[in-house]
C-alpha positions as MATLAB code, in Angstrom:
seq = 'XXXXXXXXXXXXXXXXXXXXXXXXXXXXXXXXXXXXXXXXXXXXXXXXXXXXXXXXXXXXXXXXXXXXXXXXXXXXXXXXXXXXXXXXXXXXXXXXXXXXXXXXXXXXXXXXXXXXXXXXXXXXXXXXXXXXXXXXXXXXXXXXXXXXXXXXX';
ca = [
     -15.754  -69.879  -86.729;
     -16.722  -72.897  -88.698;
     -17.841  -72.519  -92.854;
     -20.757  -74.814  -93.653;
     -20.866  -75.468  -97.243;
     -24.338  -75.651  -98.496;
     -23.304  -76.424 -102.189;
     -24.151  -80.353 -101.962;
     -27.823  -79.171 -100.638;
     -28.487  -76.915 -104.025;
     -28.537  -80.369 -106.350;
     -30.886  -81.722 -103.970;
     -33.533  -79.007 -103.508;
     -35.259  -77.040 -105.597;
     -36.471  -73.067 -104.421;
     -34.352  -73.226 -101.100;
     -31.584  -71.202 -102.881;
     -32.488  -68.050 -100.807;
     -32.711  -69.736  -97.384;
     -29.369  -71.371  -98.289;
     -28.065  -67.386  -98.401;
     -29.613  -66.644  -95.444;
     -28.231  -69.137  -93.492;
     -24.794  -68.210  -95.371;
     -24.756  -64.932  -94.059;
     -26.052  -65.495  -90.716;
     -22.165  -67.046  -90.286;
     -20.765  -63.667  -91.224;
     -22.445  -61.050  -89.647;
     -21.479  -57.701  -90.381;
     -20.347  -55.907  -87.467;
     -19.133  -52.913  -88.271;
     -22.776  -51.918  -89.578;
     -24.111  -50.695  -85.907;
     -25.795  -47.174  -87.007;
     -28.646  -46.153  -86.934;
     -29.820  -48.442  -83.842;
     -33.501  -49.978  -84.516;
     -35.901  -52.636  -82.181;
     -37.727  -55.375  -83.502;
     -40.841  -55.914  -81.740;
     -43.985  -57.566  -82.057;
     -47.226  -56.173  -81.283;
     -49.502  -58.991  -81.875;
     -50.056  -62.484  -83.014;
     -49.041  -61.169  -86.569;
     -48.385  -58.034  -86.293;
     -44.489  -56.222  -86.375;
     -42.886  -53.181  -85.395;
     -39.384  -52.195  -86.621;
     -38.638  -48.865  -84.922;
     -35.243  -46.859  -85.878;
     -33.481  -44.100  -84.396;
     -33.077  -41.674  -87.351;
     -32.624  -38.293  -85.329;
     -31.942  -35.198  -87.767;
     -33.738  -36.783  -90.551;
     -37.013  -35.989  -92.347;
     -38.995  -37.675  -94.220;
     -38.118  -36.499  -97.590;
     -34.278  -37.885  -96.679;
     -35.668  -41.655  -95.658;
     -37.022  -43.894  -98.216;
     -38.300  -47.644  -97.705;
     -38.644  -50.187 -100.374;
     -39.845  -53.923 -100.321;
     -38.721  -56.536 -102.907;
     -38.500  -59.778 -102.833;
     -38.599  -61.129  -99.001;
     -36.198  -57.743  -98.331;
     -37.246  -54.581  -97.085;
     -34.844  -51.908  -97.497;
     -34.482  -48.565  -95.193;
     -31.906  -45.528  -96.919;
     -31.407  -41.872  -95.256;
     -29.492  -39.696  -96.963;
     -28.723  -36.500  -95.743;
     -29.407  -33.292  -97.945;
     -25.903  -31.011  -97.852;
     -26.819  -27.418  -96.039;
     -24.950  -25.099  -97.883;
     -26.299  -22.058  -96.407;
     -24.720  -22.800  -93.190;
     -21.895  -20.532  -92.426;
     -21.672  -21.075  -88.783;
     -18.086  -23.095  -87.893;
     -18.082  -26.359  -85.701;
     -15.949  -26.764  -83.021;
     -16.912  -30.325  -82.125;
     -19.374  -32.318  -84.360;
     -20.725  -35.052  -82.421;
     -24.006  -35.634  -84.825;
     -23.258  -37.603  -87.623;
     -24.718  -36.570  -90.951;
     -23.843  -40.027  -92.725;
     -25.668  -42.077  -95.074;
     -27.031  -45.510  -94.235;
     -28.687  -48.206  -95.553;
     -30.456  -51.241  -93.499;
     -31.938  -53.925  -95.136;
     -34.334  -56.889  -93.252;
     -35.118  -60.181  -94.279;
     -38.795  -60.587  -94.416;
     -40.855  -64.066  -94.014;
     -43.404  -65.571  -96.641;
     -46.327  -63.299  -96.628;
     -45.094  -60.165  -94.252;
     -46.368  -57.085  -95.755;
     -45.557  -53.722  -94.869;
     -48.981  -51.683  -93.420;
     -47.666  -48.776  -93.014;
     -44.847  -46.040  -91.701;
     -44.255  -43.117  -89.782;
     -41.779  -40.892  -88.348;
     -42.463  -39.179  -85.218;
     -40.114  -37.662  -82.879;
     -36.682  -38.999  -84.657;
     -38.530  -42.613  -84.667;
     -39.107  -44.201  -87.646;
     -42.012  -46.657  -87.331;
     -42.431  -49.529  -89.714;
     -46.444  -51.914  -88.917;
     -45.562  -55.196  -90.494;
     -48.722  -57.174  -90.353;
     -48.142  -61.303  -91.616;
     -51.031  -62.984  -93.458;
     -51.086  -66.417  -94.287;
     -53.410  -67.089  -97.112;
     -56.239  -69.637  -96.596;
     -54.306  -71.989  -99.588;
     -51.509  -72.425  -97.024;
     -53.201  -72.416  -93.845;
     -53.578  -75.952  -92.129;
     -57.095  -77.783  -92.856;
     -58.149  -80.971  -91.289;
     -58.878  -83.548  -92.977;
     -61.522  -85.618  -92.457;
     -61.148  -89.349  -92.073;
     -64.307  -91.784  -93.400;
     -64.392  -94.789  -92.994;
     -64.841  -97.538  -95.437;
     -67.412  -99.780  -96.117;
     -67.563 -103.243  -95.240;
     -69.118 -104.451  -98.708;
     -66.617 -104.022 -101.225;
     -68.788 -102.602 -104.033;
     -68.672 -104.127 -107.851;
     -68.693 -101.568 -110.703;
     -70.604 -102.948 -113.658;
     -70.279 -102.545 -117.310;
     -72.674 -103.398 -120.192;
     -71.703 -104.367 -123.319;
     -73.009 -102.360 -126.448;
];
């Protein structure tokens, strides 16, 4: 696997710093992070889904958090201390995890739910009207070239 260096691009540019990551650590992926499995779909012209198996947890165990163009999933297990019963095969991982997502310019998080071990994310993407495309409109120019006058006081 090739290493691009992206360090002659940062004196040139100014604000790309974070794409310049991204692209950084799209040539490392972390493998070994494969749990909990989650599907990335979209519902709409600009609307998201992010869906995640998180079987066994509740939702006082999951917490989300946006910041900066990164939206961040945790579950942490609570400890059952109560439970005297002894396992003989423990196939059901009670592990911690963590799963962050890179989110475009001007995705917002609508809302989330957990039903049925699912957790649903609704990403919705707005595009304000300052950086939405406008036409322009072309006029054209008069064939007398027109004299501006000034008067002398």
């Amino acid at each position: 696997m090739r290493h691009v260096d992206f360090s002659p691009l940062y004196r040139s540019t100014v604000g790309f710093d974070r794409l310049f990551t991204m692209l950084d650590s799209l040539g490392q992926p972390d493998q070994s992070q494969t749990y909990p499995p989650y599907n990335i779909e979209r519902t709409g012209e600009n609307t998201y889904r992010i869906t995640m198996a998180v079987a066994g947890f509740d939702e006082s165990e999951l917490s989300i958090e946006a910041r900066e163009h990164t939206l961040t999933v945790k579950g942490e297990k609570s400890e059952d201390k109560t439970e005297e019963s002894q396992f003989l095969y423990r196939g059901i991982a009670k592990r911690a995890f963590e799963r962050r997502f890179q989110l475009a310019d001007h995705v917002e998080i609508q809302a989330a739910s957990l039903k049925n071990g699912l957790l649903h994310i609704d990403l919705l993407r707005e595009i304000p009207e300052a950086a939405k495309p406008r036409r322009i409109e072309i006029v054209a120019a008069s064939s007398q070239a027109r004299q501006i006058e000034a008067s002398a006081l």
